[in-house]
C-alpha positions as CSV (number, residue, x, y, z in Angstrom):
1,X,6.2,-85.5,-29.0
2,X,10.2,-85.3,-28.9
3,X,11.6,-84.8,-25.2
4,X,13.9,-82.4,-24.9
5,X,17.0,-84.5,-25.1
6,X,15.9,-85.8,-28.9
7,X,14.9,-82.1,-29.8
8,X,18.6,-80.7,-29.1
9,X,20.0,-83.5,-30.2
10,X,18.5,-83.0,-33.3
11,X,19.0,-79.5,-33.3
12,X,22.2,-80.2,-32.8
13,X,22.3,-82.3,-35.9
14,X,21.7,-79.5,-37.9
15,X,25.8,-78.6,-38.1
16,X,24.7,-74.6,-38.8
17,X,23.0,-71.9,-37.9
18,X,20.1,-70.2,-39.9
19,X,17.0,-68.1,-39.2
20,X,15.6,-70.3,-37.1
21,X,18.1,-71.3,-35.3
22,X,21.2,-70.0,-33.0
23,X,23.8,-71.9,-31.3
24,X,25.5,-70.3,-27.9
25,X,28.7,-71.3,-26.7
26,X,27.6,-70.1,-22.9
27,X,25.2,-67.9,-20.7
28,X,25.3,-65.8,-17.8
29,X,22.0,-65.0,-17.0
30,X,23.1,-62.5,-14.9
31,X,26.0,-60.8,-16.9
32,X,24.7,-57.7,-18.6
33,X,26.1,-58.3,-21.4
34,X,25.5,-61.6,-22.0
35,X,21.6,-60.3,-21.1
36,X,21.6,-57.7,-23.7
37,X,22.9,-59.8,-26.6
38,X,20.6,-62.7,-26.0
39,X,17.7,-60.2,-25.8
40,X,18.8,-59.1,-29.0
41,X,18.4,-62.2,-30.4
42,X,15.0,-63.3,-28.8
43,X,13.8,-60.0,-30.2
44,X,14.9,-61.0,-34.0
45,X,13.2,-64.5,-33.4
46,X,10.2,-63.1,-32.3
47,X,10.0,-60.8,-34.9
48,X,11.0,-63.8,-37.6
49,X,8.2,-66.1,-36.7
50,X,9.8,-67.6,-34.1
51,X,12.9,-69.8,-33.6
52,X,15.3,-71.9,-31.2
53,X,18.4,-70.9,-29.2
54,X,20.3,-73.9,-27.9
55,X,23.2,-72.6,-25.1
56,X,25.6,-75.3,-24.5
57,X,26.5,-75.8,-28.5
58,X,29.3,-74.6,-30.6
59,X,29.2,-72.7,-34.1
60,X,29.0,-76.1,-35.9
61,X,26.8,-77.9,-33.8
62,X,29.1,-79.4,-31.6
63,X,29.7,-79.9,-27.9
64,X,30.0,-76.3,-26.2
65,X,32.9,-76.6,-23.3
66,X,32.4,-73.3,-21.7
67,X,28.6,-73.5,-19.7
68,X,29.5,-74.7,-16.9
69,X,27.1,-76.1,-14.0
70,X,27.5,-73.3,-12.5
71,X,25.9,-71.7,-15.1
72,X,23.3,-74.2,-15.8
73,X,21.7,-74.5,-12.7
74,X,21.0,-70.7,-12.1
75,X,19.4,-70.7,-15.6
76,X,15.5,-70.4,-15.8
77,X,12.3,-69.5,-17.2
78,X,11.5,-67.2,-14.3
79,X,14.3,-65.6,-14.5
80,X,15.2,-64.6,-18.2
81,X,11.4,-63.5,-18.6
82,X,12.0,-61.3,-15.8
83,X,14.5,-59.7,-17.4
84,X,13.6,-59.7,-21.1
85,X,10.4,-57.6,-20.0
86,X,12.4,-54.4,-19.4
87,X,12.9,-54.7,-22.9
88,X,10.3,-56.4,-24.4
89,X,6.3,-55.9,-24.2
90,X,4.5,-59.0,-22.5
91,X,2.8,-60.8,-24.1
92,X,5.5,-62.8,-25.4
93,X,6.4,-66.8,-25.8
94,X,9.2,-67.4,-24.7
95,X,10.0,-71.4,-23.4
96,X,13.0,-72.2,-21.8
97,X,13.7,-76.3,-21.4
98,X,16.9,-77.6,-19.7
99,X,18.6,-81.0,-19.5
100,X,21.9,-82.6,-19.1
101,X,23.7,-86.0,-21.3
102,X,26.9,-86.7,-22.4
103,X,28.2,-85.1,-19.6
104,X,27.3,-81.6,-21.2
105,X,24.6,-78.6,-20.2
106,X,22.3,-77.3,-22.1
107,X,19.3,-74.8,-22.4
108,X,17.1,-74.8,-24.6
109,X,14.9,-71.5,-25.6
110,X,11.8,-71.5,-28.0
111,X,10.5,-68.3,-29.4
112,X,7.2,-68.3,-31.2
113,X,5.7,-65.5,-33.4
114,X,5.1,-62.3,-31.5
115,X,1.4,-61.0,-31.6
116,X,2.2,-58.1,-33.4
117,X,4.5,-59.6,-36.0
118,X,7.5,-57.4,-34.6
119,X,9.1,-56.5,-31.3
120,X,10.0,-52.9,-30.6
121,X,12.4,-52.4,-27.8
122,X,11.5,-50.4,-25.3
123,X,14.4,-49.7,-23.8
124,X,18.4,-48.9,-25.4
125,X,20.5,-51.9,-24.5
126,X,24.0,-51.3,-23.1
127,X,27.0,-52.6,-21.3
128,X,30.3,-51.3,-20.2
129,X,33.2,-53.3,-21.4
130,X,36.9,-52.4,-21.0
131,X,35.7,-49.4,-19.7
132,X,33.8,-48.2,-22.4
133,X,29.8,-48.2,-23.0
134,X,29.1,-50.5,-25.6
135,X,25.8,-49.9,-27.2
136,X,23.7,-53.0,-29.0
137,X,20.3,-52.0,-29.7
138,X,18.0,-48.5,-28.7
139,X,14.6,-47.8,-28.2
140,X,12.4,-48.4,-30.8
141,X,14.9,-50.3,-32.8
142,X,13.2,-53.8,-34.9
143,X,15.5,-56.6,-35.2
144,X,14.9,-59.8,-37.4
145,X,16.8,-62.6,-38.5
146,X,18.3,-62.4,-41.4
147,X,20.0,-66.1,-41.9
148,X,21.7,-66.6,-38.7
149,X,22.5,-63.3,-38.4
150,X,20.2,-60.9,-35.9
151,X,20.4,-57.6,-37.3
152,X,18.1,-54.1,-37.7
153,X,15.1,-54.6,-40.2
154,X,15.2,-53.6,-43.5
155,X,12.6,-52.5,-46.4
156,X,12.1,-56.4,-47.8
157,X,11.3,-57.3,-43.5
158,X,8.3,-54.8,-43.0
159,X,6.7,-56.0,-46.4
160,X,7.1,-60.1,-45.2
161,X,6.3,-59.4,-41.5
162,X,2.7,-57.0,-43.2
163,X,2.1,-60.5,-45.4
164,X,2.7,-62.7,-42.7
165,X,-0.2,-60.3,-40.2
166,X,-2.6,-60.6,-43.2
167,X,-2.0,-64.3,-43.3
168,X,-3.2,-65.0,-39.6
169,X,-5.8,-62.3,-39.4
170,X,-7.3,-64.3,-42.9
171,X,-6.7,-67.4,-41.6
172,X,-10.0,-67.6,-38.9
173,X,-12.0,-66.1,-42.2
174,X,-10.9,-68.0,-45.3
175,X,-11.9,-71.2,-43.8
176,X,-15.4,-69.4,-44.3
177,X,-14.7,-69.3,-48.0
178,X,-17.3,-72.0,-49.5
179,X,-16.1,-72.5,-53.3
180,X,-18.6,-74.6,-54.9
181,X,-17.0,-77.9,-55.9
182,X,-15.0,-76.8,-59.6
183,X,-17.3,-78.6,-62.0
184,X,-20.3,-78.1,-63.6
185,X,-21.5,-75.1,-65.9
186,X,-23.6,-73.1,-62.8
187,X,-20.4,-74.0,-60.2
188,X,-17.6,-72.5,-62.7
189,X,-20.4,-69.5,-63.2
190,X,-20.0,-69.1,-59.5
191,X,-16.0,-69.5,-59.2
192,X,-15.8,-67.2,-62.2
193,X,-17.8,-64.5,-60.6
194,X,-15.5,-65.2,-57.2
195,X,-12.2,-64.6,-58.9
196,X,-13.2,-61.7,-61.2
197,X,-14.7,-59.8,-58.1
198,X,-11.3,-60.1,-56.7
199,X,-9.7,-58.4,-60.0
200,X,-12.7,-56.0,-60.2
201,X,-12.0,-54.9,-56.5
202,X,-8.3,-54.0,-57.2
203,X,-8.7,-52.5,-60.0
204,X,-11.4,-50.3,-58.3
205,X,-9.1,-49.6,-55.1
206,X,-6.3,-49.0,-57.7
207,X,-8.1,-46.1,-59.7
208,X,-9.6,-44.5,-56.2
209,X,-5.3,-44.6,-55.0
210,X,-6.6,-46.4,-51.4
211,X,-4.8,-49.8,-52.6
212,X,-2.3,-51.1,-50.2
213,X,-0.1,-54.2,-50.0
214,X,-2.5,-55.5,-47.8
215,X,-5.1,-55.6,-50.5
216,X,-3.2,-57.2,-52.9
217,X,-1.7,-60.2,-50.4
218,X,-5.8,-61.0,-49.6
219,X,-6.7,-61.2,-53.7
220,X,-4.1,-62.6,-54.8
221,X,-3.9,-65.8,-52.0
222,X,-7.8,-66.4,-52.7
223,X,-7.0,-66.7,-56.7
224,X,-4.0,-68.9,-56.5
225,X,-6.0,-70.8,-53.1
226,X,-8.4,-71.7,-56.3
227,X,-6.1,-72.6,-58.8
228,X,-4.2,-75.3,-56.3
229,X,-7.4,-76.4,-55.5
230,X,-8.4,-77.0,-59.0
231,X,-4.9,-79.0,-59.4
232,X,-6.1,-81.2,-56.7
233,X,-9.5,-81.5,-58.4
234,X,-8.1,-81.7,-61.7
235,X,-9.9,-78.9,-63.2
236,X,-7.6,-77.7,-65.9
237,X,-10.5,-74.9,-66.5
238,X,-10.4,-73.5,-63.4
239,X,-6.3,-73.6,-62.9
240,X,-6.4,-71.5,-66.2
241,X,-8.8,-68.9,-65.1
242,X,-7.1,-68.8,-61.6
243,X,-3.9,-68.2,-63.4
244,X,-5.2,-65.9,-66.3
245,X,-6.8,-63.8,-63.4
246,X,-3.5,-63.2,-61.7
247,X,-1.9,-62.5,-64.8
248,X,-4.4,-59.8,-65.2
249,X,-3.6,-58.6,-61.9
250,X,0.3,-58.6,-63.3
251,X,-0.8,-56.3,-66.4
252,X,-2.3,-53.6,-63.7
253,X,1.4,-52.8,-63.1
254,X,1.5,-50.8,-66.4
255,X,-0.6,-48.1,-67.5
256,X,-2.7,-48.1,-71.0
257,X,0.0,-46.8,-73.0
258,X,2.1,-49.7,-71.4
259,X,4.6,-47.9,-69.4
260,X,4.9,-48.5,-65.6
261,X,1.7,-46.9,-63.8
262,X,3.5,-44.9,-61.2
263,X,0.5,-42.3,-60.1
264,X,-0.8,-41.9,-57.0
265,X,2.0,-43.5,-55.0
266,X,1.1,-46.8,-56.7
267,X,4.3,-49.1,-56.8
268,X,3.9,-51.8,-59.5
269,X,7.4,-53.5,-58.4
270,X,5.3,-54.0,-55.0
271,X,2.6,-55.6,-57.3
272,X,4.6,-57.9,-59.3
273,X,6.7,-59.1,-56.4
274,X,4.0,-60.6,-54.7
275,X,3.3,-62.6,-57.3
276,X,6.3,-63.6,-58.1
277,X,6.7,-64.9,-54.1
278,X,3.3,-67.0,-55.1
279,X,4.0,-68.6,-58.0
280,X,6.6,-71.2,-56.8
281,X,4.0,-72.4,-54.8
282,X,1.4,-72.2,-57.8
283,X,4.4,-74.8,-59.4
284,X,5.3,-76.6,-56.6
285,X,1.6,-77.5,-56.3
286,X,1.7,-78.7,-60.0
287,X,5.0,-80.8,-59.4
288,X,3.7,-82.3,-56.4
289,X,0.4,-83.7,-58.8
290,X,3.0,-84.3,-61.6
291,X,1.5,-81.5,-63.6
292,X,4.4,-80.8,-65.1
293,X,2.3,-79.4,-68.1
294,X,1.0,-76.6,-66.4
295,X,4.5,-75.6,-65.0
296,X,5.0,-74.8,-68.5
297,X,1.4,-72.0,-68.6
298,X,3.1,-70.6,-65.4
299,X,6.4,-70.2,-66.9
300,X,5.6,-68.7,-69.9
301,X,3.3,-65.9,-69.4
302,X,4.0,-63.0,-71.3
303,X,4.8,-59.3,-70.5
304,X,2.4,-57.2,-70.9
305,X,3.5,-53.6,-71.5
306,X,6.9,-52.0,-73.0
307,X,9.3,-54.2,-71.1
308,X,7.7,-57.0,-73.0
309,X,9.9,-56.1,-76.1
310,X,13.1,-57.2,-73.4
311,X,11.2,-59.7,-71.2
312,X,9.6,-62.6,-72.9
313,X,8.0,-64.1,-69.7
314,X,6.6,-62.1,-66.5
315,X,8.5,-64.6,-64.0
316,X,12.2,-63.9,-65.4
317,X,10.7,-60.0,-66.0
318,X,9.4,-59.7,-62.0
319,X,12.8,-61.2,-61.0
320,X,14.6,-58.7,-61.9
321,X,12.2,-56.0,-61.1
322,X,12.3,-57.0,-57.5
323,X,16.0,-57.1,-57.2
324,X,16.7,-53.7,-58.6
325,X,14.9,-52.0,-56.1
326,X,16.0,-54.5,-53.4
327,X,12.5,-56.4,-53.1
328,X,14.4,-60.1,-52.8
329,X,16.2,-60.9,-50.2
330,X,19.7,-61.0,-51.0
331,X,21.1,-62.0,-47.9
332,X,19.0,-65.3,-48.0
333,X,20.3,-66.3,-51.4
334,X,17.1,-65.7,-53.9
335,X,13.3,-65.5,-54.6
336,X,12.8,-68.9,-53.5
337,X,14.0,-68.2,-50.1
338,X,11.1,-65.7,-49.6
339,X,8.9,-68.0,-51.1
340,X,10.0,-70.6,-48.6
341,X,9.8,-68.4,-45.9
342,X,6.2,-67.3,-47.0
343,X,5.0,-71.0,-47.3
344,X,6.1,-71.5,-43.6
345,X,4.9,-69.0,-42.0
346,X,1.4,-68.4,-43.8
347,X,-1.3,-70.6,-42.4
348,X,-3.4,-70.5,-45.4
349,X,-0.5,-72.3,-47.4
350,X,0.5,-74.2,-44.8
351,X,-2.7,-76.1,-44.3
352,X,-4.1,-75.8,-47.9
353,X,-0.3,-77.6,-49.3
354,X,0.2,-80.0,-46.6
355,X,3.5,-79.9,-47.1
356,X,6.3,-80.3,-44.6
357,X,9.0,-78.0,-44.7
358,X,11.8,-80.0,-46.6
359,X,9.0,-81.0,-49.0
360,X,8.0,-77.6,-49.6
361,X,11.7,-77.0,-50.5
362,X,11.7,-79.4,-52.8
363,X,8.6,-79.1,-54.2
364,X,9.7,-75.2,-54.8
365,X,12.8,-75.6,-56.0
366,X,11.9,-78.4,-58.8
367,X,9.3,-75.9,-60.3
368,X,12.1,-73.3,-60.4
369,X,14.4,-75.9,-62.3
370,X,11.5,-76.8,-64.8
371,X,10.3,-73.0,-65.2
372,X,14.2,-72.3,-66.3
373,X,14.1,-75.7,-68.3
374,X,10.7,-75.0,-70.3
375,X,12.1,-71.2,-71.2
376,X,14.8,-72.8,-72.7
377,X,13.3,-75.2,-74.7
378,X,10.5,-72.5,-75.7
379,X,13.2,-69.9,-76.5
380,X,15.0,-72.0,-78.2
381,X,18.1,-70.4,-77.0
382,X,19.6,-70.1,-73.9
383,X,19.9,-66.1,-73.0
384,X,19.5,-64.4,-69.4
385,X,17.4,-61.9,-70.2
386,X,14.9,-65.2,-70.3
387,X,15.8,-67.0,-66.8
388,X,17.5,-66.9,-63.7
389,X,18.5,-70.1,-62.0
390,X,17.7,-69.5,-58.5
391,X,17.6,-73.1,-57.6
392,X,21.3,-72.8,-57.8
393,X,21.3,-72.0,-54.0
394,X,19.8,-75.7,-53.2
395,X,21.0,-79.2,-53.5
396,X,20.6,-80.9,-56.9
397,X,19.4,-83.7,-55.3
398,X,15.8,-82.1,-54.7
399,X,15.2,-82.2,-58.3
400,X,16.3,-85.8,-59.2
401,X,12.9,-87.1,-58.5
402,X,11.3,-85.0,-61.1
403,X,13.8,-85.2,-63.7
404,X,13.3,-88.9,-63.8
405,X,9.7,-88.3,-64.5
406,X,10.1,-85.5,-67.4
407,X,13.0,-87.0,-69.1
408,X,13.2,-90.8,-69.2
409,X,9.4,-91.0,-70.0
410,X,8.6,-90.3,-73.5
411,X,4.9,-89.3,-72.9
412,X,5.4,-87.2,-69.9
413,X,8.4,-85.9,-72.1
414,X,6.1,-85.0,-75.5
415,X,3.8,-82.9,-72.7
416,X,6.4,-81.1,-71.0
417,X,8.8,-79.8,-73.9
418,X,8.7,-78.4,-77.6
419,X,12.0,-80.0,-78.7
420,X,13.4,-83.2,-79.8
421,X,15.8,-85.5,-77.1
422,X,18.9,-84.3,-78.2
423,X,18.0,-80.5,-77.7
424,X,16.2,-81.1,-74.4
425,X,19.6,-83.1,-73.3
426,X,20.9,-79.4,-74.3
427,X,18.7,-77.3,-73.0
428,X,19.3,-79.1,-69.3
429,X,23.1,-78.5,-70.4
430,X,22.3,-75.1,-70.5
431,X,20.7,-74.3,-67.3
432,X,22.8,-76.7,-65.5
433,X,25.9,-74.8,-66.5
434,X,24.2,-71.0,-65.4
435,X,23.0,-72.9,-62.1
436,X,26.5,-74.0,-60.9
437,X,27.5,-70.6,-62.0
438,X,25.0,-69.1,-59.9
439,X,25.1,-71.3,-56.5
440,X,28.6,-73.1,-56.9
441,X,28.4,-73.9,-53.6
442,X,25.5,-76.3,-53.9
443,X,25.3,-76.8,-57.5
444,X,27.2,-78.6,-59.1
445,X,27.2,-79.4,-63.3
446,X,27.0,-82.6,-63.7
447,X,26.2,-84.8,-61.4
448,X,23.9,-86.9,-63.5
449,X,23.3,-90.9,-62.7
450,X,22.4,-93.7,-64.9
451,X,20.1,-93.5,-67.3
452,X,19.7,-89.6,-67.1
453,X,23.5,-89.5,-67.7
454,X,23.2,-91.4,-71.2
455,X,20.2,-88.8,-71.9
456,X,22.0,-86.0,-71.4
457,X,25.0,-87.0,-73.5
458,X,23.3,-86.9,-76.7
459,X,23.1,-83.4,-76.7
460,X,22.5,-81.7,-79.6
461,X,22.1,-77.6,-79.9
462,X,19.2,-76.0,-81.1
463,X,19.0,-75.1,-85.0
């Protein structure tokens, strides 16, 4: 286990703030409003899934020059919990750590998860400054990180903080869950009766109007549990009928006349959003096994319904779905973000992926790449109403790995694409130019080495 010098020190390493992570300048613990503001920021971590607030560090991760000794040494755990619980409802983990090096001073505060998922504040937080009343937060407010801001919940919070309750509550039962090992005529009968009960039971809640969000989350993590596992297993039957079954589940968001099934309160954007947020980790599952094939029967699912005629796959059609009525995040950057933020915080994915969380990135992003990839070559043309290059918002280097696999082996290469070399070398053209259009901050066109570089120059368009 790190000591605390090596943990800030790496924190400090980080050069930024994000959701997990604040840096503070200073701290009077007994200056109201220095009290208030870090309350309102313990709150949001709490509410996040936890998080880390190092005092004694500037914006960028540098050397803070304003917490003095003085400072320091009247800092504690004792105290601040004192003080947080006229705002906050105990239980709550909070775990403050303090240490000095480099001639510098600095506390350390953990937050974990809070038992309920979210803090309500029991009491309005104020302070007079320049003679004025300066009002932060008030009773019954909900604040959550979004990046490394701390700021009120919103509609896309309540949905990831209800997913996040399911996940632990299911997490002491789906252990339980004894799938019969995927092979064998009697043990697919039995997997096959699983995942269709599952489908059966929605559609059964859905016609009776008593399903919730809740339901779906619960369905929808057992189906895709089984798929991974069958990726693990190499069981290319079972990944099918895992992935056929939540397309299914998909095609419940339209009606039999294929229009959007609105009644009873039902939202299908609700539906099709949660899947969306799963199927990165469907794909990052596959491109962890370098099954790059079945990135491509992810990818490529149709529409079922009217929007099919404008949509000619469900991931680019829930996409855009989600955004319109504000599902994604858009503060974080794009779908993968929530599907990051799911992965970490679920315990079901967690353990069943194994993944840490820079490899989960990765692993996330690359099927993002190779979902907008496959389109393209599919398509045969190179058209947004197809794809959106989310993976934009990450480094390019995350999906180097991969492309050496897909591209510069010719086997791999026949399995994975439809085309010839020179309009694959295209097709990456393509989606590299709409990803640095999308994140130019990260993604960059270009940036090819070596042998992928010669690849990619004999590019050729599509006839």
């Amino acid at each position: 286990m790190l000591d605390i010098e090596q943990k800030i020190r790496a924190l400090l390493g980080q050069g930024s703030e994000h959701e997990r992570l604040d840096y503070k300048q200073s701290l009077d613990i007994d200056d109201k409003a220095d009290l208030i503001e870090i309350t309102k920021d313990i709150a949001a971590m709490l509410s996040s899934g936890g998080g880390s607030l190092l005092i004694g560090a500037d914006d960028n991760g540098g050397f803070g020059t304003r917490f003095t000794d003085g400072l320091y040494d009247k800092f504690d755990e004792t105290t601040l919990r004192a003080k947080l619980k006229k705002y906050i409802d105990e239980p709550f983990d909070v775990h403050v750590s303090s240490v000095k090096f480099d001639g510098h001073n600095f506390v350390l505060i953990e937050c974990e998860g809070y038992r309920d998922g979210f803090v309500v504040l029991k009491a309005d937080g104020q302070y007079e400054k320049n003679g004025k009343i300066k009002l932060i937060f008030r009773s019954s407010e909900v604040f959550v990180r979004h990046g490394s801001a701390s700021e009120r919940w919103r509609q896309h919070d309540i949905r990831r903080i209800i997913a996040s309750q399911v996940s632990k509550e299911r997490a002491t039962w789906i252990k339980e869950l004894s799938f019969l090992e995927p092979s064998g005529t009697e043990n697919y009968r039995h997997i096959k009766s699983e995942v269709k009960a599952e489908l059966s039971l929605i559609r059964s809640k859905l016609n009776d109007a008593t399903l919730t969000e809740p339901d779906i989350v619960v369905s929808l993590d057992k189906i895709i549990r089984i798929g991974i596992e069958a990726i693990d297993d190499e069981n290319d039957k079972v990944f099918n009928l895992s992935l056929t079954t939540v397309h299914d589940i998909y095609g419940l968001g339209f009606d039999s006349r294929g229009n959007w099934r609105l009644n009873n309160g039902f939202d299908p954007v609700e539906l099709w959003y949660s899947i969306l947020v799963r199927l990165p980790l469907l794909g990052g599952a596959c491109i962890e096994a370098k099954r790059y094939d079945l990135v491509k029967s992810i990818a490529l699912q149709n529409v079922n319904g009217a929007d099919g005629e404008y949509y000619s796959n469900w991931y680019r059609h829930a996409l855009t779905m989600s955004a319109r009525q504000n599902y994604t995040p858009q503060d974080d950057g794009s779908i993968l973000a929530a599907t990051t933020r799911l992965f970490r915080q679920d315990l079901m994915y967690k353990e069943l992926l194994g993944w840490d969380d820079d490899q989960g990135r990765t692993y996330i992003v690359s099927f993002d790449y190779l979902a907008c990839l496959m389109i393209v070559d599919h398509m045969k043309r190179s058209d947004d109403s197809d794809y959106y290059t989310s993976f934009g918002f990450y480094e390019k280097t995350r999906i180097m790995p991969m492309m050496r696999d897909i591209v510069l082996d010719a086997d791999t290469r026949g399995k994975v694409f439809d085309s010839q070399p020179p309009q694959i070398a295209y097709a990456i053209n393509c989606v590299d130019d709409m990803g640095s259009r999308v994140g130019r901050q990260f993604w960059h066109k270009g940036q090819w080495r070596g042998e992928l570089a010669d690849f990619i120059q004999n590019a050729e368009p599509f006839n």
